[in-house]
C-alpha positions in Angstrom: -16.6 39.8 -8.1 -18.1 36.6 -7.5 -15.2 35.0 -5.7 -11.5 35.8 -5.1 -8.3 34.0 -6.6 -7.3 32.3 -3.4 -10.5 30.5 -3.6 -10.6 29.4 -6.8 -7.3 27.8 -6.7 -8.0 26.4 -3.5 -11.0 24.5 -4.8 -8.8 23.5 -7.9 -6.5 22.1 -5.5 -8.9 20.1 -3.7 -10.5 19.2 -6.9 -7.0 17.9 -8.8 -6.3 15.8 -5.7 -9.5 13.9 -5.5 -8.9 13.4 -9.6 -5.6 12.1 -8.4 -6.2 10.1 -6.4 -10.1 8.6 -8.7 -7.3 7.9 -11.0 -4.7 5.9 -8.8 -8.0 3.7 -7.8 -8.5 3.5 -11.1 -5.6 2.2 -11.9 -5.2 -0.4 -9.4 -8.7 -1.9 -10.3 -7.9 -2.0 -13.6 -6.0 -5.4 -13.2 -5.9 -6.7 -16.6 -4.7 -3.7 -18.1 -2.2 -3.4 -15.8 -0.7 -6.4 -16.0 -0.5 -5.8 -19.8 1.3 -2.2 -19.6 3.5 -4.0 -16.7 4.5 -6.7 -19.2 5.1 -4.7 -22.0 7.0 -2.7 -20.0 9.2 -5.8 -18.9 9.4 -6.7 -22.6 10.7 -3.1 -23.9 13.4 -3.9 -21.1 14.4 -7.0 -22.1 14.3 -5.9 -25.4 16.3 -2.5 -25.3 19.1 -4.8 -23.3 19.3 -7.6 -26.0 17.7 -10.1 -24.2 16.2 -12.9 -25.0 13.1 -13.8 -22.8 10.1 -15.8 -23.8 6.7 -14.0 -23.8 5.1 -16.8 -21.6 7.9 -16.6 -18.5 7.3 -12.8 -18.8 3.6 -13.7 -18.2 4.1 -15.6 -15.7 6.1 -13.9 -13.9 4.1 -10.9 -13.9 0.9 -13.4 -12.9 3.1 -14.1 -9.5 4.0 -11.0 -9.0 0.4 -9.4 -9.3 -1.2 -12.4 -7.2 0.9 -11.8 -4.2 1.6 -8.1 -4.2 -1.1 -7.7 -2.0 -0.7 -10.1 0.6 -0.3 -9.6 4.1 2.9 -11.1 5.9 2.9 -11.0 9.3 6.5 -10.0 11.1 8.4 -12.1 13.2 6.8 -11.6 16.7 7.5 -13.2 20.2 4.7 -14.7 22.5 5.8 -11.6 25.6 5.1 -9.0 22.5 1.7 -10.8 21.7 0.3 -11.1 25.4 1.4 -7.3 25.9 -1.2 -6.3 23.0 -3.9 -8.5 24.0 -3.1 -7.1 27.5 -3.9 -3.4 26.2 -6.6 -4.2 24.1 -8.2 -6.2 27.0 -7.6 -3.3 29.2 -8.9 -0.3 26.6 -12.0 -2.6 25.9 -12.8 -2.6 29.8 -11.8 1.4 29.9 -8.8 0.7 32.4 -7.4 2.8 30.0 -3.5 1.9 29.1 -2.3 -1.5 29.8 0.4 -1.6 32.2 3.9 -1.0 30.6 2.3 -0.1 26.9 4.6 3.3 26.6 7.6 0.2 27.3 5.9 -2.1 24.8 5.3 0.9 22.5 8.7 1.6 22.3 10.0 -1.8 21.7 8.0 -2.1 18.6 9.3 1.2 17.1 13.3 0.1 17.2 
């Protein structure tokens, strides 16, 4: 036998995730199409509920939403919580290892 069972669905494991995932990165580069199957999508909506919306706002509003869904926003951060990180960064980039306080600081950006 040239290899058992286990093996063979281990690789077809393997090999469906990494056709998975091809095709989520597919997808997301894909950006015109998308935006067409997103719209049409909005428009079946609209449609199925009986209401009226103009193909040009549907456009544009999936334009918006497509330009800035990838966008980075920044939290809301204090100058004490930025000095801490450049504090531990300074101090990992010296190899002091761990900034003074970091498990403190840590903790204070998980609540």
């Amino acid at each position: 036998m040239a290899g058992s069972l286990s093996e063979q669905l281990g690789a077809m494991a393997i090999i469906d995730e990494l056709r998975h995932r091809q095709m989520v990165v597919d997808e997301h580069l894909d950006l015109p199409r998308r935006r067409e199957e997103v719209a049409a999508r909005i428009r079946e909506y609209y449609a199925a509920n009986r209401l009226a919306v103009d193909d040009e706002l549907i456009a544009e509003g999936v334009r918006a939403y497509f330009a800035q869904r990838l966008e980075f926003e920044p939290g809301p951060g204090d100058a004490a919580e930025r000095e801490k990180a450049l504090q531990y960064i300074a101090a990992r980039r010296a190899g002091h290892g761990r900034a003074p306080g970091w498990r403190r600081w840590l903790s204070g950006l998980m609540k």
